[in-house]
C-alpha positions in Angstrom: 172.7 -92.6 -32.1 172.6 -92.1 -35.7 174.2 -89.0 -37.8 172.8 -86.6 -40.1 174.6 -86.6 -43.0 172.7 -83.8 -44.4 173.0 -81.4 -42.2 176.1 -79.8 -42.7 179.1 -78.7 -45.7 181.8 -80.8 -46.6 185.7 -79.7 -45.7 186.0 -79.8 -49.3 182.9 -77.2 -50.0 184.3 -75.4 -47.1 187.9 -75.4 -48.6 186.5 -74.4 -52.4 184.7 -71.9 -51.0 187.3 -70.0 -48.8 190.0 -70.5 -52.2 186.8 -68.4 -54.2 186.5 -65.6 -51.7 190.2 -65.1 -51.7 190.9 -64.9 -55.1 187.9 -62.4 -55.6 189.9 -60.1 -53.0 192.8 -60.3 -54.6 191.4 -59.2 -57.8 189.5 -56.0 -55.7 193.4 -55.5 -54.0 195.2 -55.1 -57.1 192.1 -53.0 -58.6 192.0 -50.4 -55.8 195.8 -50.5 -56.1 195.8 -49.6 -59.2 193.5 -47.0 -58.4 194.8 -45.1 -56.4 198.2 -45.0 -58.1 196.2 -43.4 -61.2 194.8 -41.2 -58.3 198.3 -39.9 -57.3 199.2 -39.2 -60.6 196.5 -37.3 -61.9 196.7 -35.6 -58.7 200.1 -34.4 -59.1 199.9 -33.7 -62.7 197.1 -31.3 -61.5 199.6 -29.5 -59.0 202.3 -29.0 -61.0 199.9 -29.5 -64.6 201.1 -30.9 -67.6 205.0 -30.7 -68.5 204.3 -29.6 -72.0 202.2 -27.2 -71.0 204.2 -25.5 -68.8 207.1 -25.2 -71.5 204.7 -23.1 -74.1 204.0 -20.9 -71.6 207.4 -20.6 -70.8 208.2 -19.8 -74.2 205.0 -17.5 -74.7 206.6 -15.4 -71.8 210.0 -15.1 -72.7 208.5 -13.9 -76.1 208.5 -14.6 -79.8 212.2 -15.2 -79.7 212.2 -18.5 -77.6 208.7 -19.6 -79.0 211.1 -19.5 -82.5 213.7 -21.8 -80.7 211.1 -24.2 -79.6 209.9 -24.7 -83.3 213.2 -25.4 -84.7 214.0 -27.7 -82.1 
């Protein structure tokens, strides 16, 4: 009986390859990670909109006197 030696991958190629593909899902992990961390924060800043925001119209509704405070401060 004789072998093939052609006919088939290395362990090495085998090992290379497997080190490849998980490295490329790390990368995607961390990217959809990131993601959706951006995702919860841009979701919440539309709930409760932006912090700023909210104190000008604070001061527009308490009236000239506060928007006056705001400016010195």
């Amino acid at each position: 009986m004789t072998r093939n030696r052609g006919a088939g991958f290395t362990l090495i190629e085998l090992v290379v390859t497997m080190s490849v593909i998980a490295i490329l899902a790390a990368l995607a992990l961390s990217c959809c990670i990131a993601l959706q961390t951006q995702a919860r924060v841009a979701k919440t800043q539309a709930i409760l909109g932006d912090p700023i925001c909210l104190c000008v119209g604070a001061c527009a509704s308490a009236g000239e006197q506060c928007a006056e405070q705001w400016r010195d401060n």
